[in-house]
C-alpha positions in Angstrom: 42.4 -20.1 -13.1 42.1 -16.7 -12.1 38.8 -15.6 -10.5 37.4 -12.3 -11.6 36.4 -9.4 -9.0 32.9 -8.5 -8.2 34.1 -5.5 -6.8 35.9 -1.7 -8.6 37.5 0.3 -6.0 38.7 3.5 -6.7 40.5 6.3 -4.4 40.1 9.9 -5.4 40.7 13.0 -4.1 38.5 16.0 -4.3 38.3 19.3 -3.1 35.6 20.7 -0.5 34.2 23.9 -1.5 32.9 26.1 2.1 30.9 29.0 1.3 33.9 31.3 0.5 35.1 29.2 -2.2 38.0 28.0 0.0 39.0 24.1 -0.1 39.7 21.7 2.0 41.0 18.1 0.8 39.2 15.3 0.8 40.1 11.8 0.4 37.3 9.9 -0.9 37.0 6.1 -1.6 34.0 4.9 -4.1 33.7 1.4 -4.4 31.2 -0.8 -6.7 29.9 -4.2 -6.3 28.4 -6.0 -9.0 26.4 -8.0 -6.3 24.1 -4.6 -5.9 24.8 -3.0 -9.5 22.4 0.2 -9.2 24.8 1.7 -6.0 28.1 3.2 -5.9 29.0 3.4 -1.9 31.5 6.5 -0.9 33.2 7.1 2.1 34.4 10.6 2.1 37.5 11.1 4.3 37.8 14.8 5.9 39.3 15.8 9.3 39.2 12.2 10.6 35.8 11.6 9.8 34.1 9.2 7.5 30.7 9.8 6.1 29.4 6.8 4.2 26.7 7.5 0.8 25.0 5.5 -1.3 24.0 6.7 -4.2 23.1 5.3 -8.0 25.9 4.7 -10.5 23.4 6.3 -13.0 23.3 9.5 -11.4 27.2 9.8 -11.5 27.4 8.5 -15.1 24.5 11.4 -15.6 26.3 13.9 -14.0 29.2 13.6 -16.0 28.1 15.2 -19.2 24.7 17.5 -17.4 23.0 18.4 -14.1 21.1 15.8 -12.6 19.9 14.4 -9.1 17.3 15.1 -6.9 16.8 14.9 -3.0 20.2 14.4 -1.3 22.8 14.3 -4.4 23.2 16.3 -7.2 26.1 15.5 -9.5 27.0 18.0 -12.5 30.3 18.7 -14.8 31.9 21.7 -14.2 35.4 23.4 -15.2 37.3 24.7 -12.5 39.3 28.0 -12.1 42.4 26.3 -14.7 39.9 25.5 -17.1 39.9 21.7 -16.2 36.7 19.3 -16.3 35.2 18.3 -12.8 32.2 16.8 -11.5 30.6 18.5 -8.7 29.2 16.4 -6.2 26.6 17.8 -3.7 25.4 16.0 -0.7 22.9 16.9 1.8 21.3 15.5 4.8 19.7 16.8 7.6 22.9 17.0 9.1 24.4 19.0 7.2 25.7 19.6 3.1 28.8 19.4 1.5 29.9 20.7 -1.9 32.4 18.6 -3.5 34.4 18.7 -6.8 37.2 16.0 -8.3 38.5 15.7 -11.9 35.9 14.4 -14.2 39.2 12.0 -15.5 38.7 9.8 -12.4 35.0 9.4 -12.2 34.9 8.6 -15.7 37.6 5.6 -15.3 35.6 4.6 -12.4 33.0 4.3 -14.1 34.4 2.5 -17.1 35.9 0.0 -14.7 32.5 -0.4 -13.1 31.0 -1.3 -16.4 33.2 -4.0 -17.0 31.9 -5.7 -14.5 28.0 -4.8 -15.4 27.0 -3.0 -18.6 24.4 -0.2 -18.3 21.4 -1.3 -18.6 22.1 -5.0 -17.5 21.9 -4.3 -14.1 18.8 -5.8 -12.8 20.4 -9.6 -14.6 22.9 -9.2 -11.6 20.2 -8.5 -8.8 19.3 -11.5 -6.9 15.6 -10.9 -6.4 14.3 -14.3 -5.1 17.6 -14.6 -2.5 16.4 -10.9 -1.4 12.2 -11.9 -0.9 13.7 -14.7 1.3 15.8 -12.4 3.3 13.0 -10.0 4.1 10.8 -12.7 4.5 12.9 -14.7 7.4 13.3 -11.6 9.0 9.2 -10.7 9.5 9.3 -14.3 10.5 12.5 -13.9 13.2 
């Protein structure tokens, strides 16, 4: 018997937008675990570097179709200079910002694969609350 993954991995490649409007690539690699259904964990690939965010699955799904986020990501569709759908992907920190776009096509496959595994809305039937009260609690205890 085959066992089913837990986990969607996806790699996609967007564009970084400076403040010219020039782009540099970016290979970015969003990956989904069912064990902690509200997140969606990015590592974004530029120049050697790897900057890890977490951010909600919602807020992607959201972003898809309108503007949405608040504090350090904002997500929103956009066309690009052919005419083809993106999402936009804005992160900030107090490091720095980046300004990111990749083909709408992608995230929303992601996504679907993601929801395979946990249906919106079903999320918090795949969050193990008591297993995460006893975690917290032996560490104040450690």
């Amino acid at each position: 018997m085959l066992s089913r993954s837990s986990t969607v991995n996806a790699v996609v490649d967007l564009d970084l937008l400076d403040e010219e409007g020039a782009t540099s690539p970016v290979h970015a690699e969003l990956r989904y675990d069912a064990a902690d259904p509200f997140a969606i964990r990015g590592d974004f690939c530029l120049g050697g570097q790897v900057v890890r965010w977490v951010f909600a699955r919602s807020l992607l799904r959201a972003g898809l179709y309108e503007p949405t986020g608040s504090g350090d990501v904002h997500v929103r569709p956009w066309l690009d200079e052919e005419g083809r759908a993106v999402v936009m992907i804005e992160l900030s920190s107090p490091d720095g910002s980046a300004a990111m776009r990749g083909p709408a096509q992608d995230m929303a496959s992601f996504l679907r694969r993601t929801e395979g595994l946990v249906p919106p809305g079903c999320e918090s039937a795949h969050v193990d609350l008591d297993g995460a009260l006893t975690r917290l609690l032996e560490d104040r205890t450690a």
